[in-house]
N, C-alpha and C positions, 0 to 999 in steps of 0.2 A: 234236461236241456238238450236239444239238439235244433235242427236246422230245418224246414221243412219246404213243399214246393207243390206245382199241379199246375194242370190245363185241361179245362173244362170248355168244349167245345160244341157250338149247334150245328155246326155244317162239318164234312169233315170229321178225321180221328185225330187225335193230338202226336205231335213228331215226338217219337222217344227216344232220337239220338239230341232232340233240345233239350228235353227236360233229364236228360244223361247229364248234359253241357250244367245248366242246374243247378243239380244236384252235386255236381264234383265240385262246383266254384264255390259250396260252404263245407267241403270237407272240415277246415277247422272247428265248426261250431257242433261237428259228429265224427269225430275221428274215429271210434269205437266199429259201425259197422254202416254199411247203403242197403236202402230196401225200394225195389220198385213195384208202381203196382198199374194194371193199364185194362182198364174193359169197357168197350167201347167209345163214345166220347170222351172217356175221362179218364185223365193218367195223373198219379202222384210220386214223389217222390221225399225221401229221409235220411237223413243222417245222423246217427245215433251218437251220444254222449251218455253212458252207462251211469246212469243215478241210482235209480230205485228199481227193483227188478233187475240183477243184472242177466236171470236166462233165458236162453232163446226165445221163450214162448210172450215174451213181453216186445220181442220187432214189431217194428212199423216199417210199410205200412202195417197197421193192423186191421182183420178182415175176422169178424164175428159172423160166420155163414148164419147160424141157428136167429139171429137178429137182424139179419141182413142189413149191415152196416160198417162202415169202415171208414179209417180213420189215422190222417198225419197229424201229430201233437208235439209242441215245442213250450215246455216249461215243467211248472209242477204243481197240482194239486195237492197244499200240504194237509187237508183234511183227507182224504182221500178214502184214510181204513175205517173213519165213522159212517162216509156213504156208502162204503161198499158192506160193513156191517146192516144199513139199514136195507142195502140194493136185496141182500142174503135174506133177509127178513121176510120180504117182499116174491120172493122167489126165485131169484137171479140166480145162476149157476158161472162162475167164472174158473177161467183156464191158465191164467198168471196172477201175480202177484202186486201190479204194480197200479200207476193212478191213470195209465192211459183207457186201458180197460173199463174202469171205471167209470170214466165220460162216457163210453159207449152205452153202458146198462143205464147209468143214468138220463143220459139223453133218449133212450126208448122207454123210460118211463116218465121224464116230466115235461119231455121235446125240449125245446129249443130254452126254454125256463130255466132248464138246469144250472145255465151258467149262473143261477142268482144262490145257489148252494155251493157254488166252489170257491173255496179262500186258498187264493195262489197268484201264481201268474200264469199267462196261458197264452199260445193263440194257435189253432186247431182249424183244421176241415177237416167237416165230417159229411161221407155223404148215404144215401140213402137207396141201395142199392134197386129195389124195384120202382122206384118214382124217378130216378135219375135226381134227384133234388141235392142240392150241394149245401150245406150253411160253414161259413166263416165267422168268426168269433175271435174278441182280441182281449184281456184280462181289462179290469176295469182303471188303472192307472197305468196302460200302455206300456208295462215294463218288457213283454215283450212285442217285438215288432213285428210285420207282416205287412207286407210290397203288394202289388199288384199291376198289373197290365190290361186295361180293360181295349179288345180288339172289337171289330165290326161283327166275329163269328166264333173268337177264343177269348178266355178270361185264364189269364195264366198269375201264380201267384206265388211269391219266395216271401223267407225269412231275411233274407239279404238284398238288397239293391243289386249289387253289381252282379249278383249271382241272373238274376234276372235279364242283364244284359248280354251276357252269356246266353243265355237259349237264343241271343237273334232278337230282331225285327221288329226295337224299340226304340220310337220317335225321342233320339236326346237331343231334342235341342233344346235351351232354355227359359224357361217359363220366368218374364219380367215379373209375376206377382211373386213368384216362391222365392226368386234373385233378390228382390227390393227387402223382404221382410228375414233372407237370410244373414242380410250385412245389419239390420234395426234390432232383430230379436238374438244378438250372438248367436247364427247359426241356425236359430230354433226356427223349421218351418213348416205351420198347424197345420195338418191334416186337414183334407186328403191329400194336400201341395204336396212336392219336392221340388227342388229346381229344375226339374227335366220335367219337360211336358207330358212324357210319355210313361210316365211311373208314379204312383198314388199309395199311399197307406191307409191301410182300414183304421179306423178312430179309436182311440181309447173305447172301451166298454160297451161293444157296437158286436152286433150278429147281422152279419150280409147273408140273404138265402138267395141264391138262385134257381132258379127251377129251368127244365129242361128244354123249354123254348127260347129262352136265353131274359125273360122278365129280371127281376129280382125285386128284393125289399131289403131294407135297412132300417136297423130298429136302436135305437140308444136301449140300455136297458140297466144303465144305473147313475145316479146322478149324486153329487154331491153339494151344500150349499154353504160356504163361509158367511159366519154371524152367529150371534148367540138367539137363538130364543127367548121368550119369554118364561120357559120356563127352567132356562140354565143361569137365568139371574140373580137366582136362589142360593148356586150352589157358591160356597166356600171359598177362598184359596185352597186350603186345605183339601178341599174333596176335588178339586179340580188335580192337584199335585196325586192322591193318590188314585183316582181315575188314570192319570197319565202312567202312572206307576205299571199300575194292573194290564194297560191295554199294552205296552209295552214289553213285559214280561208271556204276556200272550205271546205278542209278533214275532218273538226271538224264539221264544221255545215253540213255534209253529217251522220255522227255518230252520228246524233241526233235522228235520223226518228227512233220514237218507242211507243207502247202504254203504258208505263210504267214508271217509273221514268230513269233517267241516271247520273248517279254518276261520280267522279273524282278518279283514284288511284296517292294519290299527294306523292309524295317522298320527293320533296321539291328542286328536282334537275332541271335542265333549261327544260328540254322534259315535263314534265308533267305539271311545272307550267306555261310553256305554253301553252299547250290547257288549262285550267284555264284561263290563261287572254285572249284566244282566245274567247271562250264561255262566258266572262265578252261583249268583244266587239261585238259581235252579241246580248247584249239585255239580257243574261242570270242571273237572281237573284238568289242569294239563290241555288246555286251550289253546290250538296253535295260532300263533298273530304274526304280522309281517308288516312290516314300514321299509318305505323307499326314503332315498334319499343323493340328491345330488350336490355338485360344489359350486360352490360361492358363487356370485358375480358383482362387479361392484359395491359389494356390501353389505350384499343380501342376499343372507342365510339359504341355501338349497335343502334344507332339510330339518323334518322336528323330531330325532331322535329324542331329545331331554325327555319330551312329553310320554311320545310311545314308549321309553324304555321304564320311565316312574308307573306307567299302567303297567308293563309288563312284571314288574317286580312284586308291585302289589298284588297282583293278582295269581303271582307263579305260572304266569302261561310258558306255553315253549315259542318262544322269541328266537324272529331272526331280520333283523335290519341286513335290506338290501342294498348296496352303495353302487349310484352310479357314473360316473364323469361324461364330465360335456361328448367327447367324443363319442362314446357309446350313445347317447341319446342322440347323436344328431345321424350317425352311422343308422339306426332305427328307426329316424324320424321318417323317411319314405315308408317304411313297412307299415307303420301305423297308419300314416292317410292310406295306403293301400287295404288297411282293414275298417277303416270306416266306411259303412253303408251310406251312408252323407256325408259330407264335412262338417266336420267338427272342428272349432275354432279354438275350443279351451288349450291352453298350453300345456293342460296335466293328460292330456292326451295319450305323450308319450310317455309319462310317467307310470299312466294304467297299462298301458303295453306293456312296459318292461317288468313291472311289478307282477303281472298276471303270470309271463312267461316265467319267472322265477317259482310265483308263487304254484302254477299249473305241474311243476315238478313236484311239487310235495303233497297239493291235496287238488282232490276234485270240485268241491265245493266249498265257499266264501261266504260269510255275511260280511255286508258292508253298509256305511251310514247315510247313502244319496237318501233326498228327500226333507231330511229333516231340517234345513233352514226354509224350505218355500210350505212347511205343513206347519214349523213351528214361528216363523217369524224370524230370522236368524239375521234376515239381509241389510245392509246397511240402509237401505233408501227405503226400505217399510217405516221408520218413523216418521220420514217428508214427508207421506201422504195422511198422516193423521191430520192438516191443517190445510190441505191443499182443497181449494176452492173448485176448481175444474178439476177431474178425476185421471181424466186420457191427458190434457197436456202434461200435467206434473208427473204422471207417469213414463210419456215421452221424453220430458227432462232428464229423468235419472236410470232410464234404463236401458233406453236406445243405445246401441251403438254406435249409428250413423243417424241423424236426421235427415229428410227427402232433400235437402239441398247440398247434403255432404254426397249424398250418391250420386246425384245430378251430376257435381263435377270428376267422380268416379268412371264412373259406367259411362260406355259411348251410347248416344243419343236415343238411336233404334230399340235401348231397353231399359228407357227409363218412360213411365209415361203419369200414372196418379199415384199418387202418396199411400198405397195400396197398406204400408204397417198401420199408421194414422188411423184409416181405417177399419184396420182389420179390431185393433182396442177399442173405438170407439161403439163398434156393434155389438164387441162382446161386452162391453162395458154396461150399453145400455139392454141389452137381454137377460145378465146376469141377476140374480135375485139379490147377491151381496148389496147393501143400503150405501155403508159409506166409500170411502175413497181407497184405503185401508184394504180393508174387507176385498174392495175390488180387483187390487193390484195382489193380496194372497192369493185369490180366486184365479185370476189370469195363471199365475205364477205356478201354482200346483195342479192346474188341470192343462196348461197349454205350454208353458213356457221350458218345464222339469223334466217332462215325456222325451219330450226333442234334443235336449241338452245332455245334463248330468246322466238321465237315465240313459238315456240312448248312447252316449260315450261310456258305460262302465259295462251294458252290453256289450258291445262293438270288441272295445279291447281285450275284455275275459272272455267273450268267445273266438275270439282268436286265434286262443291256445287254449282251446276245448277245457274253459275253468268257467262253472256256474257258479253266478254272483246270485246271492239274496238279501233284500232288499226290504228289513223290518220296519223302517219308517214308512213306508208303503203301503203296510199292513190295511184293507181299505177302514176296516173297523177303528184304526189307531187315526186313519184320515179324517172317517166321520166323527171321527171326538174333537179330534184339534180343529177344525173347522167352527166348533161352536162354541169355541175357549175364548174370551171376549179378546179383543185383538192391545188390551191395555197391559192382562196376563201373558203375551206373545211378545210386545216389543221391550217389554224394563229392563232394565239391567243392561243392556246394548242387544237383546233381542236372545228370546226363547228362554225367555223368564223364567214360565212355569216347567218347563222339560229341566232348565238349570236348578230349579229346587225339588223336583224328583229326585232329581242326581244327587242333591246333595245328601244324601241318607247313603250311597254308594260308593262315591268315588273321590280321590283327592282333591280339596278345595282351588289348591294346584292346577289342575286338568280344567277344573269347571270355568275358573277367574281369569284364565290367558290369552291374551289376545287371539283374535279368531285366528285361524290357518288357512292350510289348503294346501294340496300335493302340489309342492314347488320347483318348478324349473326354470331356475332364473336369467336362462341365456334363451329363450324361448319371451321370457317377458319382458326382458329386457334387451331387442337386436343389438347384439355385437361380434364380431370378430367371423367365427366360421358357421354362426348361424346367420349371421346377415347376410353372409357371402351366397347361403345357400338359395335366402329372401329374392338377393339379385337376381342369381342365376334363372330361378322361377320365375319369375316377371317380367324379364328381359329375354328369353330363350323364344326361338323363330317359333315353337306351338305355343307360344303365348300371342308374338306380335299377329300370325297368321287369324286367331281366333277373333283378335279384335273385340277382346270385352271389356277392357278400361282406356279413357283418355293418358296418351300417353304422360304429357303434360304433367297429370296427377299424381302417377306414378313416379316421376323423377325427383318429384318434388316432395313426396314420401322417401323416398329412397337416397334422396340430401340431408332430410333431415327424420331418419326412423324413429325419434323419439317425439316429436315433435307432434303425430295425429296418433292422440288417444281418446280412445272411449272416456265416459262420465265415469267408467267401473275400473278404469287404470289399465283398460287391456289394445295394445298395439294395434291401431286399422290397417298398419302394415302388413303385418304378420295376417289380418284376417285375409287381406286381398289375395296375396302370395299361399295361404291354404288352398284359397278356394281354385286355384289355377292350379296346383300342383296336382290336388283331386283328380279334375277334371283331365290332366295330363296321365293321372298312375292308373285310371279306366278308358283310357283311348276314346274321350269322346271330344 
């Protein structure tokens, strides 16, 4: 896991005191060491986070002269010692130990292909020393991320947003499609959008090549389809349950490959404390786990210790609950939007902050459970769409956060103009292969909705504090199975049926039957006292009124009554408007 960056230029050599600027602004996501690398048009930059390979001969940038090739990489190929087994076979000669290397030999034997043999997360440039040809490439369920700037004569490229505003000379001002579809979709805005005009992300599962006159091509190169076939009709409950079983046990013990310890983030909910008893059933002792938890508000609970501490008991992990009080969360509340590459709207935001920084003291690498309610069916409003007649409105019913007419009285005029979310479902709705309505809203959900959201907030916060998260329900193999699990075995039981009767051969009926959770900060979800005050201050402060991006009107009238505009999902439109200003305040734009 680290951080990575570049400027690839056809006029001109690329500035190295910007891609300095860069490359310091993700120092957290590479604490460990900086590597720069600069020959002619084209300069890269790394920051390292010591996983696998931790000696020297494993930096990046990496620069294979005998191949003429070289290469910044940010994640982990966890098959890595079977291709490099097969690369050896083949005649490859390697000088470290680790999986960065390995994408280089492998990409000089199957080109740009290769990425369809790597089971990880990934997103790399690599370029090609005698052609000048550059290819970018991002893992095929976007776990991790990769920015871009595309100029009139440079193409400069981070692992972080803001790191990016950093080198200079990028257009922020705000883009009405990516604004409209960040207050509809909680935040979530699909690629290649951000809210700034002037900043793009390469797609989930996507190789960008550019070549030296500044052309380029983009290529999808894996795709995924929710619905059952005809010929998964066949199969069982039963073989469905241990299919999930197997491809599960896969994922987890593929998340293992690392030279350093590997921790649990246990919540105490079914997802996590599964891999937990996954990683009991491979052999594993002495499991370290960790659950946050905060205090009360109004009546509701800041914390599921019960749950996490009945898995840790049963399982004998080394347990440690981290507690933390309103003060401290809101004292850190700034730090975390200051570590979000976007805004992120979720409340447990800060909750992944403070848990990572805890947890980033004791180990370097985490599994955790994002994913599993949009792969397995988990969500409350997947069974509405089993009878819904129109596919996009009844989707727009229960998942929006704002409707076009709530942002209208939101947003001042100059950036509000077509129904651009509305839209953006209805294309994908009707391009998708998914048949029913169902089918279409998991499909949205796990290929568009998950990337931007959960995934991208449990990045953001663990790299923070230079702590690598992994991410077993992601596994794409575990994807392509649940994708074709009829969507009747995904909602029963109040959702993720068949993943719940895997489990139950594993883990306390306890754990599996309890209502659902979620990393809880209840003065965050519910504005009061010294978190509203802070709401205020943000909404109210001269670089708010100066900016002029909501009717003030609307604002006051949130800010009389903050309980009052919620989302269909119970989450504050207060608190989202007041993120998304304070953002745009803790990166000076």
């Amino acid at each position: 896991m680290c951080g990575i960056c570049g400027e690839i230029r056809t006029r001109g050599e690329p500035s190295i005191s910007s891609l300095k600027a860069v490359t310091r602004a993700m120092q957290t996501r590479g604490p460990d060491s900086e590597g720069l690398f600069a020959q002619g048009p084209m300069a890269f930059g790394h920051r390292r986070l010591s996983i696998i390979d931790l000696a020297p001969a494993a930096q990046q940038p990496m620069i294979d002269s005998e191949l003429g090739l070289g290469i910044v990489f940010n994640g982990c190929i966890y098959n890595f010692r079977e291709l490099r087994e097969e690369l050896t076979q083949r005649g490859y000669r390697f000088f470290s130990q680790g999986d960065t290397e390995v994408i280089l030999k492998s990409y000089h034997a199957w080109g740009a292909d290769c990425v369809a043999r790597f089971k990880g997360m990934f997103a790399f440039a690599l370029w090609e020393r005698d052609s000048g040809r550059v290819v970018l490439a991002r893992d095929r369920l976007g776990i991790k991320p990769l920015y871009y700037v595309d100029g009139p004569t440079s193409f400069r490229f981070a692992s972080d947003l803001p790191a990016l505003l950093a080198g200079g000379g990028v257009d922020t001002s705000l883009d009405p499609v990516g604004l409209h579809q960040f207050f509809s979709f909680h935040a979530a805005v699909p690629p290649p959008r951000t809210i700034l005009r002037g900043v793009k992300k390469l797609e989930p599962a996507t190789l960008l090549t550019l070549e030296p006159d500044g052309s380029r091509t983009t290529r999808r190169y894996w795709h995924f389809a929710v619905g059952a076939s005809r010929d998964d009709r066949v199969m069982t409950e039963q073989e469905w349950t241990e299919a999930v079983t197997d491809a599960m046990l896969t994922a987890v013990d593929r998340r293992r490959v690392a030279d350093v310890p590997v921790g649990v983030l246990l919540s105490g909910g079914l997802d996590s404390s599964l891999i937990v008893a996954l990683l009991a059933k491979l052999g594993h002792s002495d499991v370290k786990t960790f659950a946050i938890g905060f205090e009360s508000v109004g009546g509701h609970s800041g914390d599921e210790f019960y749950y996490s501490d009945l898995v840790a008991k049963h399982f004998s992990t080394s347990h440690e609950q981290i507690r933390i009080d309103g003060g401290e969360a809101l004292r850190h509340l700034p730090d975390a939007i200051q570590a979000m590459s976007e805004p992120t709207v979720s409340h447990d935001a800060v909750a992944f902050y403070l848990l990572s920084r805890e947890v980033a003291k004791r180990v370097t690498v985490v599994q955790s459970g994002q994913g599993a309610d949009e792969v397995f069916g988990g969500y409350s409003w997947y069974p509405s769409m089993l009878a819904a007649n129109n596919a996009s409105d009844k989707y727009r019913e229960v998942y929006f956060d704002w409707r076009h007419s709530d942002i209208a009285k939101l947003l001042t005029p100059d950036l509000v103009t077509d129904d651009h979310s509305s839209d953006f479902v209805e294309n994908f709705f009707d391009q998708t292969s998914a048949s029913t309505p169902v089918d279409k809203a998991l499909q949205i959900d796990a290929e568009i909705m998950m990337v931007d959201d959960p995934v991208k907030r449990v990045d953001n916060m663990t790299m923070a504090h230079g702590l690598e998260a992994r991410v077993p329900f992601l596994d794409h193999e575990l994807v392509e199975l649940a994708a074709r699990i009829p969507a009747s075995l995904k909602l029963g039981d109040g959702g993720k049926y068949i993943l719940k009767k895997a489990a139950r051969a594993l883990l306390p009926a306890d754990v599996i039957d309890r209502p659902k959770g979620y990393f809880p900060v209840p003065a965050l979800r519910h504005l009061r006292g010294d978190f509203l005050d802070y709401v205020r201050d943000t909404l109210t402060s001269s670089a708010a009124r100066d900016r002029g991006l909501y009717r003030a009107d609307f604002i006051d009238h949130m800010l009389d009554q903050p309980e009052a505009e919620m989302s269909p999902k119970g989450h504050s439109r207060l608190w989202q408007a007041a993120l998304l200003e304070a953002w745009l305040q803790a990166h000076a734009i």
